[in-house]
N, C-alpha and C positions, 0 to 999 in steps of 0.2 A: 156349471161354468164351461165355457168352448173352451175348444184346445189354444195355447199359447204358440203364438210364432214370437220367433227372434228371426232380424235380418241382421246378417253377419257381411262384412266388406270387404271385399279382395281384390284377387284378378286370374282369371283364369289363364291357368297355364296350360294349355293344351296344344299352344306353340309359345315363339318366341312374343307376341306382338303383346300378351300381357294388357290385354280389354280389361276396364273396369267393372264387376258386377256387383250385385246383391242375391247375398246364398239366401232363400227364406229355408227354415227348420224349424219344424213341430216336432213337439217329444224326443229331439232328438236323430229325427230323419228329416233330409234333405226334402223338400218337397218343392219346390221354385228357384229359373235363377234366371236371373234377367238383367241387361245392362244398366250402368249404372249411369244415368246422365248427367250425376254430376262429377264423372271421371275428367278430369284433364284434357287427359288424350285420345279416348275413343266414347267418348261424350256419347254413352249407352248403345255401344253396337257390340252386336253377339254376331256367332256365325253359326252354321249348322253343327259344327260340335259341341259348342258350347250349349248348344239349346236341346243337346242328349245325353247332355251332360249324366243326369241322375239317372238314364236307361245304365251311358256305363259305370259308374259307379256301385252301381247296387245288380251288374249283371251277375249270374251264379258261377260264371268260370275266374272271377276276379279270385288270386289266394289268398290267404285267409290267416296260414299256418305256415311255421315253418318243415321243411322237409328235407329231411336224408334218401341221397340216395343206398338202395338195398341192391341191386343188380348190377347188369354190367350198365355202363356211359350209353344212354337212349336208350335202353331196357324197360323204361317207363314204370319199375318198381321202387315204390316210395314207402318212406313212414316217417310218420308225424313225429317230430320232436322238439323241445321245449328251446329260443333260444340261447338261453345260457349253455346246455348241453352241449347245441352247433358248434357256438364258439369257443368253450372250451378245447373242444375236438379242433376247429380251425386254428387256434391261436397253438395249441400245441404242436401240430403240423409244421405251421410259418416258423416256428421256434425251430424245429429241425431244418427246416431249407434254407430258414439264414446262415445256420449253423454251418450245416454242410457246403453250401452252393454260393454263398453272398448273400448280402438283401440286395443286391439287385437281378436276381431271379425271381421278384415279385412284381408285378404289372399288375394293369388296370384297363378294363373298358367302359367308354363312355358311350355317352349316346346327343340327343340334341338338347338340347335348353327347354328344358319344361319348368322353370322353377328355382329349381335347387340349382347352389350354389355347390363348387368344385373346391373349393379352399379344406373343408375338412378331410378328404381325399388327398389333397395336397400336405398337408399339415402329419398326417398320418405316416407317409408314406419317406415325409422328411422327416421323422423321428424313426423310423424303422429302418433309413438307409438306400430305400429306394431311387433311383437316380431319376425319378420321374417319369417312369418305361410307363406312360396311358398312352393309350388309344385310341382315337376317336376318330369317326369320321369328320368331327369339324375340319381337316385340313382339305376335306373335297365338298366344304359346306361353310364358308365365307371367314373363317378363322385363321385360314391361308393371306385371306387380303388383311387383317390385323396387322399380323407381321413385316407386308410389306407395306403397309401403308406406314408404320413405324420405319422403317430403313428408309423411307424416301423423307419423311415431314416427320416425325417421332408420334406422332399422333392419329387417331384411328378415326380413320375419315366414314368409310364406309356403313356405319351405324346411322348416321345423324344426317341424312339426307333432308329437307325441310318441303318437303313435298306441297305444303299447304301451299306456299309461298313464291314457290318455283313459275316462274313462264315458261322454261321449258325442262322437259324430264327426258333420259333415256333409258330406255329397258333394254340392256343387257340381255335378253333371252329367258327373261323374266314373264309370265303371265297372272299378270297380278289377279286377274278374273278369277283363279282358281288357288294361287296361290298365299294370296293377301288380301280379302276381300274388303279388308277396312280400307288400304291403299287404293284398292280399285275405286270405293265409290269417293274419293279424295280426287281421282284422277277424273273420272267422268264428271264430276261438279264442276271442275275448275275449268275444265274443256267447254262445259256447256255456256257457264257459267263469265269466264273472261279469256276463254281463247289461248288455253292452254297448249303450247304445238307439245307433241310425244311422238318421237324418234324410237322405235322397238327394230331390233336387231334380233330374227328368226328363222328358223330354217324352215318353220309349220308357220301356217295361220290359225291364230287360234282368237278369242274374242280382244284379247289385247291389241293384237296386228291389225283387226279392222277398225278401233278406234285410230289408228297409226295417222300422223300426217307425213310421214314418209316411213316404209316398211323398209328394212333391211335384211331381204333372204339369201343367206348368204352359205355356203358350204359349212355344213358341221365343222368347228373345233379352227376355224378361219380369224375369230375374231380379232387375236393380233396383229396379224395383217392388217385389217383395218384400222382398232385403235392405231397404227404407224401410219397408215395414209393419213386420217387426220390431222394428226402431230403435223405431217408433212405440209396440208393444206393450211390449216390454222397459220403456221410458222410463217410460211413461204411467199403468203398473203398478208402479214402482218395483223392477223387476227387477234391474236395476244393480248393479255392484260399486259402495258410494257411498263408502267411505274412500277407492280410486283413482280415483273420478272427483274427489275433491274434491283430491288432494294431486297425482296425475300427467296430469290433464289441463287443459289449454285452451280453450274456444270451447264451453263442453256447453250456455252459456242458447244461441248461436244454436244449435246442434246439436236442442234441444228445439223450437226454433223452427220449422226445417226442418222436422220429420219430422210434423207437426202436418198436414202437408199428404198424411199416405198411411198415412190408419185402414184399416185391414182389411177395409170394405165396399171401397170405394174402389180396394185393391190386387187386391182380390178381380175385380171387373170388369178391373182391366187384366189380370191373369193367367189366367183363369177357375179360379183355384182359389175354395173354399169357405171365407169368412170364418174359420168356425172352425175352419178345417186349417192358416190361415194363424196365427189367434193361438196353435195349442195348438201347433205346432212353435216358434212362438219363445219361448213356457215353457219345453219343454223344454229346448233351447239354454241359457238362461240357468240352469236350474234345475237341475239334473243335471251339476256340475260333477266332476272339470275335463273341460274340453268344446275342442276342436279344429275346426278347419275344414281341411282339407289341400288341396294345388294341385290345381286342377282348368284344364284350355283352353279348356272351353265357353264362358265369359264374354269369354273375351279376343278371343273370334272374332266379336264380336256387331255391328263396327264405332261410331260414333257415342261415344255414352259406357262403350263396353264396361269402358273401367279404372273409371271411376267406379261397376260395380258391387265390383271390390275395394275401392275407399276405404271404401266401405259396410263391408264387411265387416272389414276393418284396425278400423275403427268398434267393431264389435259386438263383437272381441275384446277390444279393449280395454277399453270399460266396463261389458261381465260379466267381468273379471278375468281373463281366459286368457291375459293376457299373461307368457311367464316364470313361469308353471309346470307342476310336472309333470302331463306329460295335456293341458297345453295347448300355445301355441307359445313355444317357447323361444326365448331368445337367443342367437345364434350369431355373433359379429362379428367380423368379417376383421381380418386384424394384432392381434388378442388375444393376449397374452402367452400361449407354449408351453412349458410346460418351464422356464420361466427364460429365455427366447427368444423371440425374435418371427418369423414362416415370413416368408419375403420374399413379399409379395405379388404378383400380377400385374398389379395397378393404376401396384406401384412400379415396376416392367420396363418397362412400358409408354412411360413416356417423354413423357408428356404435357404437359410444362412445357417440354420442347422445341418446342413445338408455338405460335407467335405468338396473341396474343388475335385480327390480323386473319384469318389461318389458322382457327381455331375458329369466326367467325361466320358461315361460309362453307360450313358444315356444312349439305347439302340437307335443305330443312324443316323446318331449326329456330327459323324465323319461324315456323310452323304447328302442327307436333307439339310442342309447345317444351319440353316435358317432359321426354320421351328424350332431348333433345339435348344437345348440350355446353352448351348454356346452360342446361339445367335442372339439369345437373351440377353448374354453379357457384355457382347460387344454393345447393343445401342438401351444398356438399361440406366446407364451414367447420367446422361444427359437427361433421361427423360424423369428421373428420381428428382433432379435439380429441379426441374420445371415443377413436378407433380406435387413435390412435398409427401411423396410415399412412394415405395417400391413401384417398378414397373409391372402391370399388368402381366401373369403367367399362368393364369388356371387353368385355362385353355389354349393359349395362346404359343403353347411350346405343348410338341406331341413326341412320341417315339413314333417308329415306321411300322405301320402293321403289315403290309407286306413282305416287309423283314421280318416281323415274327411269328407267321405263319414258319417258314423257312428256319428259323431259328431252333422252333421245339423241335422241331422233326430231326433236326442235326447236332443243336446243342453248342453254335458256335454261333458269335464269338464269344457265349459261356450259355449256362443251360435257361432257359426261362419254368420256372415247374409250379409258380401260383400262379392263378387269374382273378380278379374282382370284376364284376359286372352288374353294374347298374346300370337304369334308363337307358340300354343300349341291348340292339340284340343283331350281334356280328353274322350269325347265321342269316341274315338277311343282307347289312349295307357291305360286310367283307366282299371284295370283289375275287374272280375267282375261288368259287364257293368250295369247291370238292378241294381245293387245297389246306380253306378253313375248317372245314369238315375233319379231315384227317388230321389235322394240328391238333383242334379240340378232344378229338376221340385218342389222339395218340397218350401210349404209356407214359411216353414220355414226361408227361403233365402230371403231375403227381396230384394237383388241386385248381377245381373251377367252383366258383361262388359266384351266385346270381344273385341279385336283389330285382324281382318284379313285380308288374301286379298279374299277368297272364303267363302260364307254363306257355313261353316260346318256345318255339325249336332251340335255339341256346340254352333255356333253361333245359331241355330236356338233356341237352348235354352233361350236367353240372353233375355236383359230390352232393352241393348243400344249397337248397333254394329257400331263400327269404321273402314274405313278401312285405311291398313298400306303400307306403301312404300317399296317396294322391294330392294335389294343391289343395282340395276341399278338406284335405285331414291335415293339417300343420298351416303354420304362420309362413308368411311372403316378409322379408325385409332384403331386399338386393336391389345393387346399383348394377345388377347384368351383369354379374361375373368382370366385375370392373373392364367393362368396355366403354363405361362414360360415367357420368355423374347424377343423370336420372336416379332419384333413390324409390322402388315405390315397395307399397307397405300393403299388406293384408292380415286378416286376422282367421285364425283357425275355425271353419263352419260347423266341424261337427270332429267328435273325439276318431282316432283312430278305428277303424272297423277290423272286427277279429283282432290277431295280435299283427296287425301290419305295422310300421316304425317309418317317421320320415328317415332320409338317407344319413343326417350329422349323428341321431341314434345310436344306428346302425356304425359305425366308423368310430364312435365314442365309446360302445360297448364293446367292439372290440379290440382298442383303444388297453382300456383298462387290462383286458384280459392279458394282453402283452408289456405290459408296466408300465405306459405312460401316462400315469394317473397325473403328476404335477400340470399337466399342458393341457388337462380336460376338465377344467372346473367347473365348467356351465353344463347343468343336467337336459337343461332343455334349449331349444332353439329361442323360445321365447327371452330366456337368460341371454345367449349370445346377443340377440338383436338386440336389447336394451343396452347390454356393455357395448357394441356396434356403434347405438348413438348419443350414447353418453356423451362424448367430447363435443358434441353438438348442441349438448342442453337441449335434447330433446327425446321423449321416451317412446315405449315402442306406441303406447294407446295413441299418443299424439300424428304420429307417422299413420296410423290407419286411418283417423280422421281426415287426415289431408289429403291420403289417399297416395300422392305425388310431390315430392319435394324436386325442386329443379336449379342446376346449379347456377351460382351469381353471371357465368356467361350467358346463359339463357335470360335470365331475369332482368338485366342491368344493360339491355340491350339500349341504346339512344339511339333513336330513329329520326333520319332527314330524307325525306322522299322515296321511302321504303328501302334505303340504306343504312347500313349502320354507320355512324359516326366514328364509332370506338370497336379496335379489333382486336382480341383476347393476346393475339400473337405480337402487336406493338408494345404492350406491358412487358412482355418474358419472352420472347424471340420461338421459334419453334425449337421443340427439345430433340434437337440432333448437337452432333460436334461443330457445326459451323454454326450453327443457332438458325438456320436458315431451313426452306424445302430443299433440299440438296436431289438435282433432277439427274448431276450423276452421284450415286449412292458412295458413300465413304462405305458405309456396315455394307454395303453387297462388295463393296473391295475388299474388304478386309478378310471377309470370309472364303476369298475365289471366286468370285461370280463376277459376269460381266456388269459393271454399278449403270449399263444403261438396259433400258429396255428394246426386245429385239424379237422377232415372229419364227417359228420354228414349225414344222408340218407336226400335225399329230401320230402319234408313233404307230398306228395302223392306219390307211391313208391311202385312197387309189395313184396319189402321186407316192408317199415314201417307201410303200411297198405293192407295187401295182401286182407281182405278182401272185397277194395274197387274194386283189382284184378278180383274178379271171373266175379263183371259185365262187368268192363272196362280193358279188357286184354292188351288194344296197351295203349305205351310211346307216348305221346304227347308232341311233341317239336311245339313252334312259336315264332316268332321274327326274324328268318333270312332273309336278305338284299337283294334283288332282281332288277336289274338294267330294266329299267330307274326307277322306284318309287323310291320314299324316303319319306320312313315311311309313312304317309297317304293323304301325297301330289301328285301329278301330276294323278288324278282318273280323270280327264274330257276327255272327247271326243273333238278332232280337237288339241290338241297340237302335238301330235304322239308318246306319250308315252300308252295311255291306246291304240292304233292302235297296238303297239308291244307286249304290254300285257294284253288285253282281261281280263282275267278271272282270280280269284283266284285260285294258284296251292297245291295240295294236294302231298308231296312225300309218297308212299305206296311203298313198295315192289309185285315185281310181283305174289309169290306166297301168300303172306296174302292177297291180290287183289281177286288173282284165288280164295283164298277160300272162299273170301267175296262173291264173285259172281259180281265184277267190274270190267271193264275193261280201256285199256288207255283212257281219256279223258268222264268216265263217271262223269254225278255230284253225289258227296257220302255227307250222313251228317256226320261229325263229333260230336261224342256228350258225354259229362261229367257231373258229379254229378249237373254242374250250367246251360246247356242248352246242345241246338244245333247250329250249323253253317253248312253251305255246302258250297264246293267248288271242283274242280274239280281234279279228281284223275291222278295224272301222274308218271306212273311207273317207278322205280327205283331201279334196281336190287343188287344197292351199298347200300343200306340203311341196316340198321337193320330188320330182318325180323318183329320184335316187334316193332318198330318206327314208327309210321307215323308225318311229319314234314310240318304244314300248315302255309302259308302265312300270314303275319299280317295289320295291315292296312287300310282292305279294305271300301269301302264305293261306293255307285254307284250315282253320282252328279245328271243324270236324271234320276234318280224313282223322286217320291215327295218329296220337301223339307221338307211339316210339317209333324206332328205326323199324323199315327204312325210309317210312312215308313223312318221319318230324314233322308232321300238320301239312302235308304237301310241298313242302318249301323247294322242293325238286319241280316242278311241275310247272311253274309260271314266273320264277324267281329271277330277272335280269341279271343275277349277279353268278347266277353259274354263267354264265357265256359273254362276262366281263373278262379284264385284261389286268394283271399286276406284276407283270415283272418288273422287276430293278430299272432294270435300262428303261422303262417305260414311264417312269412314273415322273412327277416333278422335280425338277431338279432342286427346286429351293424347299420344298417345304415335303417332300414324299406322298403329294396326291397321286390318288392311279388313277386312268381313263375310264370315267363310263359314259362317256360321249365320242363321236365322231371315230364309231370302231365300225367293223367289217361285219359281213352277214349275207347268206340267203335268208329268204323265205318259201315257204310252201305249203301247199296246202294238207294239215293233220288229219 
C-alpha cells in the first residue's frame, strides 16, 4: 500500500493577512501547502513564505528543547532541561519578586500577530497582579490607530478597509507590492479591470507609486500636515458628506475652525509638495466614492504626534462618508452577535476586573502615554461595552512604554522592573535605540528573562531560560484577531508539535499552575478553549474549520441598492462613544489632557525643528519598510530560500546624493546618526528624494556567532541602533518612538 496523505485546513500565519491553505501530511510530516480556493478571503493565494513554508519548519536551527542558561547573559553556554524543571525554577523566582518588589515588577514582550491570541498573557498577568507592563511594538505598528480610532467613533476602523469594492484607495506610505501581496494583486485588478484611481503618499518610488494616479512625495514624517490641508480643502469646498456630518457627528464648528490653519500654500511649504497636488488629491478622495484608506506603519513610526496623523484621517473618513460602506471602511465589532451567539472574546478571558483599580494605575506611562493605557481604556470602555455586548477590546490595544523601561531597569524607578516574558517578539531587533536595550537586558538589575521561540535570537541569547514554541502548522487557529473585529476564522492543527516545542496558551497555562492558578486554568488544550469559545454560538471547533470563516451579521445582512448599503450597523446603536456619535472633537482625548482635535507637529529630529542637528547629518532617514520574503526579523537563515533571494541589507539612495557621496550601485555605505552606525548596501533609486536615504530593518546574520559580542550580527546592519527613543521624542498619546524622518549621513564603508 502507498503512503497515506491527510489535508489538514488552516491559515497561515506567517503574517497578519491569515491566507487560506491546505497542509498536505504523509506519516506525519508536512510534505505540501498550497492555497486554499475555497478560502473566503484570499480565495487560494500564498506568497513566497508561505510556499517555504516546510523549508522553515523543518530547518535544523529551529529549537527543539528547552534550555538553561549556564554562563554569564550572551555567554552562549546552555543546557538542556526538562520543562517542568524551568518552571519550577521560573515560578519560584516570580514567587520572590512578587514578594519582595510587587507584581508589577513583572512585564512582558510581545511581538506581531502571527496567530496566537494575547488573552492567556493577559489573563495571567491579571491573576498575578501585574498592571499590564507588555510591550510591544504594536504601538509603532497600527495598534496606535485602534486606540484612536476608538476616542474619535469607538470603533476600530482601520482593520476593515473594503479594498475589493473601493473606487478609490489611499496608501498611506504603504507598498503593498512588497508588503501585502494579496492587496497588491486586488489593487492591480481593479485598476485594470474598472478604473480603480490610487492616491500613494511617498517619500521613494517604489512599484506601488508607479501604479499611483497621483503620487504624493512628500518630506519624511510631513504627513499631518497634509491629512490638515485636506480636511482644510474637503471642508472649505463643501466636499463633505453634509447629511452625516450633521446627524453622526460632534465637534465639526471647532473641526472647521482647526483646519483653517493649514490651506494648501501653507501645507504645501511644510511638505514641499505642490499646492495643487495637494488640493486635487483631496478632490479626489472625496469625490470618487466610496473611497478607503487602508493600514499603513509609516505614520505610526514618525514619533511626536505620529497617532494624531490617524485622528486626521479617522476624520476624513468620516465626514466624506466612508464610514460603513461598501468600498469603504466597514464595521467590524468584537462580541457582535454570531450566529445566534456571541464568540467569547479575548478581552473577556482576559481577566481584567481581577486586576485592583490600585494595580492598574501603576501601569508604566500611563501618566504620559495615557492613551494606550489602562487609563485610556477606561475612560472610553463604557460606551463601547454598551454597544458591543462584551468588554472593550485590550490585548493589545493598551501597552506599557518600552522606552520607559529600558530606563526603568537600569534605575529602578518609579519601582524596580526584575522579570521579563518574551514571546513572538525579539526586542533586540524592533527596540529602538539598541545599546540602551542592550544594556537594560544585560543589566543585574534584571533578575529574570524568559524567551519563548522558534530560533536562538539575539534576545534569546540574552535570557535565563529559553523555551521553544510551536508554529501555526503545530496548534489549532480559532481567533476573531485579537478581537479587533468579528471575522472569526478557524483552523485545525497539521501535524503534532515537533521536539517538545508547546503552542504559547501551554506555555502560560503550565506556568499558570505552577504559581497556583489552577481554578482559572481548566482547559488543558487550546483545542478545549476554542470549543468553550464557541459554545454560546452552537457551534463547535470541527464545524468552524470546515467553514473555514465565519463573518459577522454586519457583513452578511448587508441590503444592497446601487452598490450602496441600505441599512448602516451604526443607525441600529448609534456609535459607541459618550455622545453616541463620531465625535470629530474627542471627549476621551479631553478628558485625558490632550488636544480632542487633530493638529501637525514637526518630527522631533527634522532639518526644520533641529536644523542644527542638519549641518552634521544632512540626509532624512526613513526605516521600517516591508520587504518581501522577510517579515520583520524573521526568515534571516540560510537554506530556507528567503535570505538566497535576499542577501543583503538594502540602502535606497538617490543616484545623484550617491554620485556625490562617492558610492556607487551595490556599494557597502555606513549609515550613521547622533546614536551610532550601521552599514548596508546602497541601491540606487532615482525615485527617492534627493534628501532621503530609506534603510532596511530587521536585520541580523544567524551565522556570525551567537554570543556576545557579535549576538548573530545584530550590530552590524540593525537600523535600530542608530534609532531615536527618548521621552520627549516619542508619541504623545500612545508612547510610539521615531524610526522615520530622523537625521543621518552617509558614507562610503
Amino acid at each position: 500500500m502507498g503512503q497515506q496523505t491527510e489535508i489538514k485546513r488552516t491559515s497561515c500565519q506567517f503574517c497578519h493577512m491569515y491566507c487560506g491553505v491546505l497542509v498536505h501530511v504523509t506519516e506525519g510530516r508536512i510534505v505540501k501547502i498550497e492555497g486554499n480556493p475555497e478560502h473566503p478571503i484570499s480565495r487560494g493565494f500564498t506568497c513566497e513564505r508561505n510556499r517555504l513554508a516546510i523549508n522553515w519548519l523543518y530547518h535544523p536551527d529551529q529549537l527543539m528543547h528547552p534550555l538553561k542558561r549556564v554562563g554569564e547573559r550572551g555567554e552562549g553556554k546552555w543546557q538542556r532541561v526538562t520543562w517542568d524543571q524551568a518552571l519550577d525554577d521560573i515560578a519560584s523566582k516570580l514567587k520572590g519578586i512578587r514578594e519582595k518588589y510587587g507584581p508589577e515588577a513583572l512585564g512582558a514582550f510581545e511581538g506581531t500577530v502571527r496567530g496566537n491570541d494575547y488573552w492567556h498573557r493577559a489573563r495571567f498577568f491579571s491573576l498575578f497582579g501585574s498592571p499590564q507592563n507588555v510591550f510591544h511594538p504594536g504601538v509603532i505598528c497600527d495598534c496606535n490607530k485602534m486606540v484612536i480610532s476608538r476616542a474619535v467613533t469607538g470603533d476600530i476602523l482601520s482593520i476593515s478597509a473594503d479594498m475589493e469594492r473601493a473606487n478609490c484607495i489611499v496608501c498611506g506610505g504603504n507598498n503593498f507590492a512588497e508588503s501585502s501581496r494579496r492587496n497588491w494583486i486586488t489593487i492591480t485588478r481593479q485598476k485594470r479591470e474598472r478604473g480603480l484611481k490610487l492616491i500613494v503618499i511617498d517619500p521613494r518610488r517604489t512599484k506601488t507609486t508607479e501604479a499611483a494616479d497621483i503620487w504624493l512625495q512628500l518630506r519624511p514624517g510631513t504627513d499631518g500636515a497634509l491629512a490638515m490641508g485636506w480636511l482644510n480643502v474637503i471642508i472649505n469646498e463643501g466636499l463633505y458628506d453634509k447629511d452625516f456630518v450633521e446627524r453622526w457627528t460632534v465637534g465639526f464648528d471647532k473641526l472647521v475652525e482647526r483646519v483653517q490653519e493649514y490651506p494648501p500654500q501653507r501645507v504645501a511649504e511644510i511638505t514641499g509638495l505642490r499646492p495643487d497636488d495637494i488640493t486635487r488629491s483631496a478632490r479626489m478622495y472625496a469625490t470618487i466614492k466610496p473611497a478607503c484608506m487602508p493600514i499603513a506603519v509609516s505614520t505610526d513610526q514618525i514619533g511626536l504626534n505620529g497617532t494624531t496623523v490617524e485622528q486626521a484621517r479617522v476624520i476624513l473618513r468620516a465626514i466624506t462618508g466612508n464610514i460603513d460602506i461598501l468600498g469603504g471602511e466597514l464595521l467590524m465589532r468584537p462580541g457582535e452577535k454570531i450566529n445566534g451567539g456571541a464568540f467569547i472574546t479575548g478581552s473577556q478571558l482576559g481577566l481584567l476586573e481581577k486586576l485592583s483599580p490600585e494595580q492598574r494605575r501603576k501601569q508604566l506611562g500611563s501618566d504620559v502615554c495615557r492613551l494606550m493605557s489602562l487609563r485610556g481604556y477606561e475612560v472610553s470602555a463604557g460606551p463601547i461595552e454598551k454597544v458591543y455586548g462584551a468588554p472593550a477590546p485590550y490585548e493589545v490595544q493598551i501597552a506599557a512604554s518600552s522606552p520607559m523601561l529600558w530606563r526603568t531597569i537600569l534605575s529602578g524607578k518609579p519601582y524596580p522592573i526584575k522579570a521579563l516574558f518574551c514571546w513572538n517578539s525579539n526586542p533586540m531587533q524592533w527596540g529602538a535605540n539598541l545599546k540602551l536595550v542592550h544594556e537594560a537586558l544585560k543589566s543585574p538589575n534584571l533578575d529574570l528573562l524568559v524567551v519563548q521561540e522558534f530560533w536562538m535570537t539575539p534576545t534569546a541569547q540574552l535570557a535565563d531560560y529559553v523555551f521553544p514554541a510551536a508554529s501555526w502548522m503545530e496548534r489549532v487557529l480559532c481567533s476573531n484577531f485579537i478581537d479587533f473585529g468579528s471575522i472569526l476564522y478557524g483552523g485545525e492543527r497539521a501535524i503534532p508539535p515537533l521536539g517538545e516545542r508547546k503552542d504559547v496558551y501551554e506555555f502560560w497555562r503550565a506556568l499558570a499552575l505552577k504559581m497556583g492558578q489552577e481554578e482559572y486554568w481548566s482547559w488543558k488544550t487550546l483545542e478545549e478553549v476554542s470549543e468553550y469559545r464557541l459554545r454560546p454560538m452552537g457551534l463547535t471547533f470541527k464545524e468552524l474549520v470546515e467553514q473555514m470563516v465565519f463573518f459577522p451579521p454586519s457583513m452578511l445582512d448587508f441590503k444592497e441598492k446601487d452598490g450602496r448599503l441600505v441599512k448602516h450597523v451604526y443607525e441600529e446603536t448609534g456609535f459607541p462613544t459618550p455622545s453616541g456619535k463620531v465625535e470629530l472633537y474627542s471627549s476621551a482625548l479631553e478628558k485625558l489632557g490632550y488636544d480632542p482635535l487633530p493638529f501637525y507637529e514637526e518630527p522631533p529630529e527634522s532639518p526644520v525643528r533641529t536644523p542644527e542637528v542638519a549641518k552634521d547629518y544632512p540626509l532624512i532617514l526613513n526605516t521600517g519598510g516591508r520587504f518581501m520574503p522577510m517579515y520583520h526579523s524573521d526568515w534571516r537563515q540560510w537554506g530556507i530560500g528567503t535570505r538566497e533571494k535576499h542577501p543583503d541589507p538594502l540602502m535606497d539612495i538617490h543616484p545623484e546624493t550617491a554620485r556625490e557621496l562617492g558610492i556607487s550601485d551595490g556599494d557597502w555605505a555606513y549609515i550613521e546618526t547622533r546614536r551610532g552606525r550601521i552599514k548596508q548596501k546602497a541601491r540606487l533609486n532615482p525615485g527617492i528624494l534627493r534628501n532621503v536615504v530609506n534603510a532596511e530593518h530587521g536585520w541580523w546574520f544567524p551565522k556570525q556567532p551567537a554570543k556576545e559580542p557579535s549576538l548573530g550580527g545584530v550590530w552590524e546592519s540593525n537600523a535600530n541602533v542608530i534609532t531615536l527613543d527618548e521621552i520627549d521624542s516619542c508619541d504623545q498619546l500612545t508612547g510610539g518612538w521615531p524610526t522615520r524622518a530622523l537625521l543621518c549621513k552617509v558614507y562610503r564603508a
